[in-house]
C-alpha positions as CSV (number, residue, x, y, z in Angstrom):
1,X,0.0,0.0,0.0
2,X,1.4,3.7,-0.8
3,X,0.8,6.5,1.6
4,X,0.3,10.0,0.2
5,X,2.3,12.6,2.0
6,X,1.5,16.0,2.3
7,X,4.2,18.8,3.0
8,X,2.9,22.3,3.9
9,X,4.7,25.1,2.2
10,X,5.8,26.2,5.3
11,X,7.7,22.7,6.0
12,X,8.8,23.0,2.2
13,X,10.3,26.0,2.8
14,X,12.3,24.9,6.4
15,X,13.7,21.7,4.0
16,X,15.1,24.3,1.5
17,X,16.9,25.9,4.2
18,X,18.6,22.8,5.8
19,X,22.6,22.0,4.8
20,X,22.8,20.6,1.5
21,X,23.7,16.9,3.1
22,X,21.2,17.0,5.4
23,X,18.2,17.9,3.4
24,X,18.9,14.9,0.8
25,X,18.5,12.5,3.8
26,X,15.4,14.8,4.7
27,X,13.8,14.0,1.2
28,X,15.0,10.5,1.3
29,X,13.0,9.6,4.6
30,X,9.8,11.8,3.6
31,X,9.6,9.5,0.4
32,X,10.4,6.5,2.6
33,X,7.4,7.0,4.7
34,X,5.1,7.0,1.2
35,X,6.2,2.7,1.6
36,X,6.0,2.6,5.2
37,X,4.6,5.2,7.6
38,X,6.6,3.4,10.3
39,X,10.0,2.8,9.7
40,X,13.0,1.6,12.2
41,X,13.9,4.0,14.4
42,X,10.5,6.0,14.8
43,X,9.2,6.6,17.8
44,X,5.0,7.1,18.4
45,X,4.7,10.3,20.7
46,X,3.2,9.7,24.0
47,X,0.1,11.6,24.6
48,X,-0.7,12.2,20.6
49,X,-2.4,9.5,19.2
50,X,-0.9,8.9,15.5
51,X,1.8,11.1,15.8
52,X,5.3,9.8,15.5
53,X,8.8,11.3,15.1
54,X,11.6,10.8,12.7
55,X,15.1,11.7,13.8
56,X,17.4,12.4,10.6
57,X,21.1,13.1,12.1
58,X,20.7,16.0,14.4
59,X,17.4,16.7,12.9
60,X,13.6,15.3,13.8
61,X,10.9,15.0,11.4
62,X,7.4,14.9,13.5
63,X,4.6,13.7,11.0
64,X,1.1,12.1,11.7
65,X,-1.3,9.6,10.0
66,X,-4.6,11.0,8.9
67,X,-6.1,8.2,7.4
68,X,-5.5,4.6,6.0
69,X,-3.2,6.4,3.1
70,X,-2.3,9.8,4.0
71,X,0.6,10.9,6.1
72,X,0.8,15.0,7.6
73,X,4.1,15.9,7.9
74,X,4.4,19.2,10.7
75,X,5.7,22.3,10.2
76,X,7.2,23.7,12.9
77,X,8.8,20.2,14.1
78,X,11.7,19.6,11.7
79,X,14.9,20.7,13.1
80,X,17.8,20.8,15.2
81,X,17.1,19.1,18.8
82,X,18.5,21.4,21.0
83,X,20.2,19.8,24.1
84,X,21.0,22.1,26.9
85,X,24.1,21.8,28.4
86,X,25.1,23.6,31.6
87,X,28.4,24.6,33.8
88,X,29.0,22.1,36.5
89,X,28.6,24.3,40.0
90,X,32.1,24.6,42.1
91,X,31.6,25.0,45.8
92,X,34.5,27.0,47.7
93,X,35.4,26.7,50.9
94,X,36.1,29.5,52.6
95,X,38.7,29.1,55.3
């Protein structure tokens, strides 16, 4: 069976923007998921029924399945995941 997917303009437009490597492997899984919606390595989001994400490098890729043959891929979900790193905390003594 082949899924449809449907990419807003606005999700069109943050793939144009990615690095030249990384958008190719962008394309390369969207077109993937036309085969199968749920490939190795996706993870279903808790909480959202039908909603899974994608990662692609440093990059995630959150889509949904709307019906038996359509696929919704999100705007405002594909790129960097930011991890937040912070300074270990010194204690002095003072003495």
């Amino acid at each position: 069976m082949s899924y449809s997917v449907v990419i807003s303009k606005s999700v069109q437009k943050q793939i144009k923007q990615l690095p030249a490597s990384i958008k190719l492997k962008v394309q390369e899984k969207i077109v993937l998921l036309q085969s199968d919606p749920r490939p190795s390595g996706v993870v279903e989001l808790k909480g959202y029924e039908g909603q899974y994400r994608l990662r692609v490098c440093d990059y995630r890729i959150r889509y949904e399945i709307l019906e038996a043959s359509k696929i919704q891929i999100f705007s405002a979900n594909i790129g960097v995941m930011s991890i937040e790193l912070s300074e270990p905390t010194v204690q002095r003594s003072l003495g």
